[in-house]
N, C-alpha and C positions, 0 to 999 in steps of 0.2 A: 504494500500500500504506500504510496505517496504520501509524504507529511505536507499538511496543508500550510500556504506562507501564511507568518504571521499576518492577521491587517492592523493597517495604523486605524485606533480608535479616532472616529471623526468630536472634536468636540462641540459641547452640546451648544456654547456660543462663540461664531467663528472672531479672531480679533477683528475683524475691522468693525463688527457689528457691537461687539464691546466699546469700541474705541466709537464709534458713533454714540453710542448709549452715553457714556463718558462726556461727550460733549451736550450732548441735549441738555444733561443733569447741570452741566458748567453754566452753559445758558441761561438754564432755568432757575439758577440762584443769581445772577444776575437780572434776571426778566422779574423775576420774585419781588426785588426791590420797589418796583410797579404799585403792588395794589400793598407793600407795606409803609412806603412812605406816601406814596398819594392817599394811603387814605390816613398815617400819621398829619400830614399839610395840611390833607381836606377837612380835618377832623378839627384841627388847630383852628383853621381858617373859622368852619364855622361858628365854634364852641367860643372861642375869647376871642374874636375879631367882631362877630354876627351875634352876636350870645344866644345862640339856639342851644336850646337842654343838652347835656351830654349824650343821651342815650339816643335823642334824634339824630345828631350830627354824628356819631360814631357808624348808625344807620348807614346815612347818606353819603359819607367818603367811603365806604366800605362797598356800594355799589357803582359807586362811579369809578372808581380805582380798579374793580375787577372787573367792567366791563375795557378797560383800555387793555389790562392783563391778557383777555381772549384775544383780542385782534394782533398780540406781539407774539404769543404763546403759538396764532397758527400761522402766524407768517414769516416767524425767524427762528423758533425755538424746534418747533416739529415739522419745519418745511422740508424737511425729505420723506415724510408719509404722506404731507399734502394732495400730492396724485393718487393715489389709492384711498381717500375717504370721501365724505359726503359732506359736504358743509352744512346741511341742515343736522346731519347728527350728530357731527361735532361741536353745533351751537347747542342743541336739546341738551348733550350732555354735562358739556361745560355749564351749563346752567345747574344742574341738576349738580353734579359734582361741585361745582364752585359755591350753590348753597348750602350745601351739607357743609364744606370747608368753612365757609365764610360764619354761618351759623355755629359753627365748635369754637372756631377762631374767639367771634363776637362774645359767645359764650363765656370762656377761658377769660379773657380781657375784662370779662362783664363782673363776672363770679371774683376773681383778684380782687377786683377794684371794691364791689359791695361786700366782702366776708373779709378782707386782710386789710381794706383801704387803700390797694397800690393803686395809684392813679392808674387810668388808662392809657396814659402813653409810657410807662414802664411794662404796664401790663401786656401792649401790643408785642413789645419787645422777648414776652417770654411764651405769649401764646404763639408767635411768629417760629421762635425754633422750634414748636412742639411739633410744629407743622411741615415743616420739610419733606422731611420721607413722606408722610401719606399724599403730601401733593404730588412730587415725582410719579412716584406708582400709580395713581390713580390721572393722570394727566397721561402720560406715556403709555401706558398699557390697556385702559378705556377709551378716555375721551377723545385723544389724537392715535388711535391705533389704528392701524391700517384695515377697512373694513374686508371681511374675508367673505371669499367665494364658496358657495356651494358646490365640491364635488360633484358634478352629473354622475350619474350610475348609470 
C-alpha cells in the first residue's frame, strides 16, 4: 500500500482575511470616536450651552452622533463587503443593533450617573470601553456582513 502524502492543514482564517479583519477593527476604533465624542459635544452643546434636561440632551446627541457613525461605518470602515450586501439591511440592522448599543450605552452612563453620581461625561467614558468588542462583533459579523446566497440544490 502507498503511504498517503501528508496535506498541509488549510487554516481556518486565511492571513490576509485576518489582516483585513485587523484593519476594519483599526478603523472602527477610530470611526468609534464619531458617535462618542459627537454625542460627548452634542450633549455638552445642548445640556450647559441650551440648558435642555440632561436626560433629553444625552437623548438627542446620542442619535444624531450614530446616525453620522452608519454612513462612515458603511463607507470606509466595511467598504470591502459593500458589494455583496443590501443597503436597506444594512440600515434595518444598524438601526436595530445601534439601538440595543446605544440603549446599554445610554443605560450604563445613565445608571453611573443616578446610583454613584459620576457625571455623564465621565460616565460616557466608561460605558464607551465596555462597548468595544460587542460593537466590532456585532457591526462586522451582522450588520455589515456580506449577505449570503442560497445554495440551489
Amino acid at each position: 500500500m502507498a503511504k498517503k502524502k501528508p496535506t498541509k492543514k488549510r487554516p481556518i482564517i486565511h492571513r490576509k482575511k485576518l489582516l483585513q479583519i485587523g484593519a476594519e477593527f483599526i478603523k472602527l476604533q477610530i470611526a468609534g470616536n464619531i458617535p462618542f465624542w459627537g454625542t460627548y459635544f452634542i450633549n455638552f452643546v445642548l445640556d450647559k450651552g441650551l440648558g435642555v434636561p440632561t436626560f433629553q440632551s444625552l437623548l438627542v446627541a446620542t442619535v444624531l452622533a450614530n446616525a453620522v457613525f452608519f454612513v462612515v461605518d458603511d463607507r470606509w470602515v466595511f467598504r470591502s463587503s459593500r458589494k455583496k450586501r443590501r443597503a436597506s439591511t444594512d440600515a434595518w440592522r444598524f438601526v436595530v443593533f445601534m439601538s440595543l448599543s446605544a440603549l446599554l450605552t445610554f443605560n450604563i452612563t445613565w445608571q453611573l450617573h443616578e446610583l454613584f453620581g459620576i457625571s455623564v461625561y465621565i460616565g460616557q467614558f466608561i460605558s464607551a470601553a465596555l462597548s468595544i468588542l460587542w460593537t466590532f462583533i456585532g457591526l462586522k459579523f451582522w450588520v455589515f456582513a456580506p449577505t449570503r446566497r442560497k445554495a440551489n440544490a
